[in-house]
N, C-alpha and C positions, 0 to 999 in steps of 0.2 A: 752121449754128448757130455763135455765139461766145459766149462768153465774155464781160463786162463788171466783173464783182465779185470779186476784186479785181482790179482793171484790167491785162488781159494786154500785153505787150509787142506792138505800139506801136499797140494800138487807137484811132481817134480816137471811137469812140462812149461813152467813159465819162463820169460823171458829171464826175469831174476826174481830169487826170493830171499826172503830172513837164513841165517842160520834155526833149523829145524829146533824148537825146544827140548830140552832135557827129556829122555823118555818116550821120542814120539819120533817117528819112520815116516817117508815117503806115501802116499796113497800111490801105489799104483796100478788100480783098479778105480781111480776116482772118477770114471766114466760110464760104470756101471750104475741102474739105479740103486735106489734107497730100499733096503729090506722094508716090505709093507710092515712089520710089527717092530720095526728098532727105530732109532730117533731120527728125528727129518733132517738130520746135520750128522753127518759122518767123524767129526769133531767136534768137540765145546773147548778145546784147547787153542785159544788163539796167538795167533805167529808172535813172537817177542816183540817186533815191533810191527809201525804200517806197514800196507804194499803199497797203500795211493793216498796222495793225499785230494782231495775233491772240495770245489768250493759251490756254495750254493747260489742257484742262478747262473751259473753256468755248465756251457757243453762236459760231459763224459761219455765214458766209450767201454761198453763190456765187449769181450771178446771172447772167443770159443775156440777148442781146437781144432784142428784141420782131422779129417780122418774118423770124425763119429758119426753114431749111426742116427739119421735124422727123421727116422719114423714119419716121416711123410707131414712133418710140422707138428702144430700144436698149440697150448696154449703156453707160454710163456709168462709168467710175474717178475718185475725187477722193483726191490724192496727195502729199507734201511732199519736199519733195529739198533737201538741204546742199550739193551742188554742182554745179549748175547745170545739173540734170535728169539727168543723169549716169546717178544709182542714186534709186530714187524709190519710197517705199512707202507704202501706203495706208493712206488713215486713213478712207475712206469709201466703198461704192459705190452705186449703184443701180442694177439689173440689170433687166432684161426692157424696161421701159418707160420708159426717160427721157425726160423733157418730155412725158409724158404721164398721164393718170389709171390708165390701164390699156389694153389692146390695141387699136389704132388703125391704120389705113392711111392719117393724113388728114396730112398735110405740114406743119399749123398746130400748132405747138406749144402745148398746153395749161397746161407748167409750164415758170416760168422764174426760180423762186429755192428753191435749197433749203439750210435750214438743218440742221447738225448739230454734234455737241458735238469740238472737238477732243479728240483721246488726251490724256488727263493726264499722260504719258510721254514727249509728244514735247519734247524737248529747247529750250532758248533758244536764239535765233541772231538780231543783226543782217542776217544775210544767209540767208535761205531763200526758199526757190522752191514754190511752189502749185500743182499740176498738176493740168488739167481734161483727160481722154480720154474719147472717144465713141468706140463703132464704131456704127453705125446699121443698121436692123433691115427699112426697106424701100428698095429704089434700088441703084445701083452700090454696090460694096464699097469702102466709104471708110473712113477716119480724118480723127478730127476730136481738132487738142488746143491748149492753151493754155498758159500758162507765165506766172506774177505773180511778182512782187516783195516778200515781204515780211518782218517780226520777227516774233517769237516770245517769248512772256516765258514762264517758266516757276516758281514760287516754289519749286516742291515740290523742285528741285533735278537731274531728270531727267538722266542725261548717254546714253542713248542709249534709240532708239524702232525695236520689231521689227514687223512687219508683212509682207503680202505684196509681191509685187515688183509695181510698173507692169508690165503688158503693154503692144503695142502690135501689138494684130489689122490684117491687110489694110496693112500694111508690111512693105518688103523686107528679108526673114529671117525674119520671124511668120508662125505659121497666119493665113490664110485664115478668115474666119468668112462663110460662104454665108449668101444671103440668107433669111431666118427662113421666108419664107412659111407664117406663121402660128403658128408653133411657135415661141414665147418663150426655151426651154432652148436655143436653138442655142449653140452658142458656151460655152456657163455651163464647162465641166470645163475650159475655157483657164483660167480665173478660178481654181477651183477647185485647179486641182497648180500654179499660180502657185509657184518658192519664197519662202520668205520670206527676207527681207533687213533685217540691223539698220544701222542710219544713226544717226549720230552729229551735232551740232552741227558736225565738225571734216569731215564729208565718211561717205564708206560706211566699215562697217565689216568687217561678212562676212554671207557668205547660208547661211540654211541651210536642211536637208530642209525642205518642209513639210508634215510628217508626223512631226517631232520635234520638242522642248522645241529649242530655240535653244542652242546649246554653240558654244564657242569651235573654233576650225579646231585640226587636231592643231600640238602647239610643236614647233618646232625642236631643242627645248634635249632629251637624252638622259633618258629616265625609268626610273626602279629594276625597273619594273613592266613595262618592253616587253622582257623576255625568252623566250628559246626552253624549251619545256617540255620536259620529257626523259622519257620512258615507254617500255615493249618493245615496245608499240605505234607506229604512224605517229604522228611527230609533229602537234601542234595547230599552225597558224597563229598567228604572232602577233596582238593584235585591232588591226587598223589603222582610220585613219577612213574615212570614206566623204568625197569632196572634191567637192565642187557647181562648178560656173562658176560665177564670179563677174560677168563679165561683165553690159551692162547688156542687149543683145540673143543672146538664147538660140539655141541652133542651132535651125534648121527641123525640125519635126516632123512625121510624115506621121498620125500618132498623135494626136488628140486628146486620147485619154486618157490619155499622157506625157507629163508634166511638160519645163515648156520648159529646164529644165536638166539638165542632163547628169551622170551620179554614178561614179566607179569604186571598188569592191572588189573586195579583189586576194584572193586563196586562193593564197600562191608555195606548189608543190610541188618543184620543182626545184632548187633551192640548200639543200639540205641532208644532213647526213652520214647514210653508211648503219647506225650504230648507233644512230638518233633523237637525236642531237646536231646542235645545229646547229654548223656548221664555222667557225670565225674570218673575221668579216670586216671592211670599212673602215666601215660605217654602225650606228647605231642600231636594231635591227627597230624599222620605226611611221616611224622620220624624213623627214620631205619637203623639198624643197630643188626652188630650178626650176632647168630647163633651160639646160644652159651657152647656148644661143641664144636663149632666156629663152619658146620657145614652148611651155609644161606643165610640169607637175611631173616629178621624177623619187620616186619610194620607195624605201624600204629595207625589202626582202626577204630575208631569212636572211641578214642582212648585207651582201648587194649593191644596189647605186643600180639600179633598173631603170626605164624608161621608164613611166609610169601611166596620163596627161592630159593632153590637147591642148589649150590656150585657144582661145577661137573667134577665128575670122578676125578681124583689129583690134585685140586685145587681147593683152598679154601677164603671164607671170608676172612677178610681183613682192612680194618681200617687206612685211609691213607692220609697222607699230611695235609691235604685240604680238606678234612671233617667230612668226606666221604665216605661209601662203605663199598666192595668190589671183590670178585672172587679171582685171587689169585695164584700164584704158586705158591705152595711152603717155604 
């Protein structure tokens, strides 16, 4: 299956496209999946200009080609990304049976356009990216995905849109989703502890549980309120946050039912005085900072820097412009 609506990077079957960029040819195998070990986008070179332009809070319409092979449905993501598929959160799906009416084993696709309303939240951008993922439901364990070109108007004033994260099943780093044989749910609880991730017009912004209201990553900056409690009892811990990967590929899970991001809370017992004081130290309790070789966060525990978080492979810490800390791409 492909993609046609809005016209993926560098399909020749659309209705019409951009003039082709300098250096860069036709896909015409763009219906093929995604090699398990090369990148989830067959492109990072996008078209010179849009193919669509899309307003928020209103109808849009992907569309597919006539003629591919529809492996008996599946699970479908439809998803928008500020920089260049990077971090990508959803704004639609259709689970169990895509391209299809309902449970099939027949290779003939049934549906090949679906319309839905975009999020009234999702923010304006001359440059945003459209994301089509399949994992398919009878056949080899594949992926299948897509990547457009397009604006965004916004009136309502939007400046940033939370949702779940793009996954990307039957790719190197992701669960594995085995072949349904018959049983629709397979796969669903990936979708389901997906975290969520907020995206901004300006690129990602943070990801958070999802299993929580969306809140900002803990600041940097020292607060009145992150101190040591003092009782004849064992001291309380101070309340720290809990700190997600940020990353756009989640560490491997052997767990389906674990969310493909990774969380730490810290309970420090150790760094502290033995009359329920906590003893002088160089940090904040609660303050996060990364790693002087930039690979995790370090915390402040009873006043000591201790080691917390490891970013995943690829990526590392890096500070962002709201006094956050998050592990990113290089």
């Amino acid at each position: 299956m492909a993609m046609n609506e809005p016209c993926p990077r560098f399909s020749p079957n659309c209705a019409t496209q951009p003039q082709l960029p300098v250096g860069q040819g036709y896909d015409y195998n763009i219906k093929n999946p995604i090699a398990y070990d090369g990148p989830v986008f067959k492109s990072n070179t996008p078209w010179p200009q849009p193919v669509a332009s899309w307003t928020a809070g209103q109808p849009v319409t992907v569309g597919f080609q006539a003629n591919g092979a529809g492996h008996g449905g599946g699970h479908c993501q439809f998803a928008i990304s500020y920089d260049n598929g990077k971090t990508a959160a959803i704004v639609h799906k259709v689970m169990k049976h895509c391209f299809f009416n309902g449970p099939s084993n027949s290779n003939n696709a049934e549906v090949l356009k679906y319309t839905f309303t975009l999020p009234a939240d999702v923010p304006a951008s001359s440059n945003a990216q459209f994301i089509w993922i399949w994992t398919n439901a009878v056949g080899g364990r594949e992926l299948y995905t897509g990547i457009s070109d397009i604006t965004i108007a916004n009136s309502g004033g939007s400046k940033s849109y939370t949702g779940k994260s793009a996954i990307y099943p039957n790719h190197a780093g992701y669960d594995t989703i085995p072949e349904f044989g018959g049983d629709y749910t397979t796969g669903l609880s990936l979708y389901d502890n997906a975290p969520n991730v907020t995206i901004t017009s300006n690129g990602y912004t943070a990801e958070q549980p999802s299993n929580q209201k969306p809140t900002m990553s803990k600041s940097l900056e020292p607060s009145s309120s992150d101190s040591c409690e003092t009782s004849s009892a064992s001291p309380k811990a101070p309340d720290l946050p809990v700190i997600h990967n940020t990353a756009v590929q989640p560490l491997t899970s052997t767990d389906s039912e674990t969310p493909s991001s990774t969380a730490l809370s810290v309970n420090p017992t150790s760094d502290q005085g033995t009359d329920g004081e906590c003893e002088p130290g160089d940090c904040e309790p609660g303050a996060l900072k990364c790693n002087d070789n930039g690979s995790g966060f370090k915390i402040c525990t009873w006043g000591k820097w201790s080691d917390g978080f490891t970013c995943v492979q690829g990526t590392v810490c890096k500070t962002s412009d709201l006094n956050s800390v998050y592990c990113g791409w290089p």
